[in-house]
N, C-alpha and C positions, 0 to 999 in steps of 0.2 A: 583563526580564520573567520574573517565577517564575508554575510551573503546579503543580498538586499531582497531576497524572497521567502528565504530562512533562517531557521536560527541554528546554530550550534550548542550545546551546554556538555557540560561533560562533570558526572558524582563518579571516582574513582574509575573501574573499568566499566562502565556505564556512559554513553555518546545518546544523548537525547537531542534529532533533529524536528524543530515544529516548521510544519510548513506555516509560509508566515504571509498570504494575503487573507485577511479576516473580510474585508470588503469588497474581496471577490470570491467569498467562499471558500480559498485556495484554492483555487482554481487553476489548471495546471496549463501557464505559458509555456511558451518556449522557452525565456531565461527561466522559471520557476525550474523546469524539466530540465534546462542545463545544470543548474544549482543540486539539483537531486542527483543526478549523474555524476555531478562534482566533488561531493562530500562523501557519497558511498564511494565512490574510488580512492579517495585521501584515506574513508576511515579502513578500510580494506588494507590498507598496507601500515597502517597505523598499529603498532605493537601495542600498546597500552588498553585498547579497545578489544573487549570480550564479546559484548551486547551495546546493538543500539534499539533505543525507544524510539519511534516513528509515531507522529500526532499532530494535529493540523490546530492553528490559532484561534478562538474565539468556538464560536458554537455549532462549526461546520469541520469534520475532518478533511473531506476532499468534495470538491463540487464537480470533477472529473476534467473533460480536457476545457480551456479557457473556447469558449466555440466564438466570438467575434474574431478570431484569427484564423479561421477559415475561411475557405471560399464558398460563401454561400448558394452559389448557381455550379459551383462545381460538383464532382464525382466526389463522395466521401470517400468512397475505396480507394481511388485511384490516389487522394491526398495522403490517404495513410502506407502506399506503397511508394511514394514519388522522394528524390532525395531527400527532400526534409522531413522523412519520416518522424512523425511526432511520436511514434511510440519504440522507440529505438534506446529511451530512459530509461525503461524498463528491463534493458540486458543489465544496467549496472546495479540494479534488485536483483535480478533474476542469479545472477552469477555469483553475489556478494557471499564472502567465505564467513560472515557471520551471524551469530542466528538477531535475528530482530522480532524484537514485539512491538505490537500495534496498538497502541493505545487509542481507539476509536472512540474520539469524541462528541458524533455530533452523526450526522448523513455522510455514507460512504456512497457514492454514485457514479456511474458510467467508468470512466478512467479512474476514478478515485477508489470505487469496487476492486478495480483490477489492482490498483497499490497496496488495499489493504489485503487482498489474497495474497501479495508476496510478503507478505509479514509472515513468520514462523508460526506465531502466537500471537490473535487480537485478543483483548480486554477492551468489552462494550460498552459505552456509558448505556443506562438506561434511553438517554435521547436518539439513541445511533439506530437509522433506517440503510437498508440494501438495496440498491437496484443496478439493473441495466437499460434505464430507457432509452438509450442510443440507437438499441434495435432500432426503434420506430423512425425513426431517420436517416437510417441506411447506414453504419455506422455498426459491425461485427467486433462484437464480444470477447475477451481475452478466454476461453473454454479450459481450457486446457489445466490450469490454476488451480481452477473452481473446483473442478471434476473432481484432482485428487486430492480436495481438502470434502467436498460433500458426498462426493458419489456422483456417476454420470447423469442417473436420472433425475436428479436436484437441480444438479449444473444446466441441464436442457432444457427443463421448468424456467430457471432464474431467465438465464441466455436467451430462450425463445420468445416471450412472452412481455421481457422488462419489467414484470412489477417487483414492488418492494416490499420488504419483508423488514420487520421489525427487531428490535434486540433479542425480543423474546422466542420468534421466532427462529431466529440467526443462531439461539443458543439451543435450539431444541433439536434441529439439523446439521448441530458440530460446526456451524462456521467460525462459531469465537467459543473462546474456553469459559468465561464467564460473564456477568454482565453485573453492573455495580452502579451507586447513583451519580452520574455528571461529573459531580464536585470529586471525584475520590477516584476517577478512572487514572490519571497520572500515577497515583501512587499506587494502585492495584498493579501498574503495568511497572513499574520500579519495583515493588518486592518482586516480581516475577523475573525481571529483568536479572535482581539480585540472586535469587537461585539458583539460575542458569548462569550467572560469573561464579558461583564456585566450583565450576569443572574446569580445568586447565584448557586455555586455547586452543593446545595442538588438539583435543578431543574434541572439542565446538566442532574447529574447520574441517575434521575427519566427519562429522555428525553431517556437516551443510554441505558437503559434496556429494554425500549417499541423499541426503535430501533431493537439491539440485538435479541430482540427474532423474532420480525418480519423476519428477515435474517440471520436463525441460521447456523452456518457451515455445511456444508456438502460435504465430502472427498470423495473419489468412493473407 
């Protein structure tokens, strides 16, 4: 399968997708987010796929939602409830029966925050910064995620406030499992990835539905 905003690769039962606008950040369009949507439903039903690696192109993992495709004098809220809901991508993460690691390359931010929190397991590059500064814009937070990867009152901190917090930071608060230099995060998240493919599938998907429900979506 070819995407024109991602990539596919596949090392045995290991699916490594990069998001692939390096010159916008990756920054998350609307075809990028239909491309996301697209691939985790193929690899979902795809037998061969144990673990996917999730990692963005060049030196930014996600730069959050692509914002010149918004209506800038409009209601943020009302854009993210109205039929083209842009965060509607997110069901086919939120839902996906297998586990994913996050190979966080670069700044996780606003929307691109919220991707890497539905990753099972991040691995931080040392470069990799967190935030939500969308608050300041009108522009509510994905909470829910957060919370039961850090704690509510972390989540409230990050969510209310939008500043960012650092790899080292990130790993002192349990938001990523470890944190590694730039050059090395791919393959720290491939041995990890490697781990978790030697439990037998049916055990994975039995694992990410006890997961999933424990941390079920929720949009405002």
């Amino acid at each position: 399968m070819t995407y024109e905003f991602l990539t596919l690769e596949r090392s045995n039962e290991i699916a490594v997708v990069t998001l692939n606008r390096p010159e916008k950040r990756n920054a998350l369009s609307a075809a990028l987010r239909r491309e996301i949507a697209d691939v985790f439903g193929y690899l979902d039903k795809e037998e061969s796929t144990r673990v996917v690696v999730l990692t963005g192109a060049g030196s930014v993992f996600c730069a959050g939602f692509d914002l010149k495709e918004f209506d800038q004098a409009g209601d943020v809220i009302e854009h993210f409830q109205g039929d083209d809901n842009p965060v509607l991508f997110h069901e086919s993460l939120g839902s996906f029966s297998k586990p994913i690691v996050g190979a966080i390359n670069g700044p996780a931010l606003a929307g691109g925050f919220d991707v890497a929190c539905q990753c099972d397991v991040r691995i931080a590059a040392d470069t990799a910064v967190f935030g939500h500064p969308e608050i300041k814009f009108g522009a509510p937070t994905m909470f829910t995620q957060l919370s039961y990867i850090v704690g509510g009152g972390i989540a409230r901190d990050l969510a209310l406030t939008g500043r960012r917090i650092d790899a080292a930071e990130a790993l002192r608060i349990g938001l990523v499992s470890s944190v590694v230099p730039v050059a090395e995060v791919r393959e720290a998240a491939m041995t990890c990835a490697s781990q978790i493919a030697e439990a037998p599938l049916a055990t994975l998907q039995v694992m990410k539905r006890t997961i999933n429900a424990r941390a079920p979506l929720q949009f405002p």
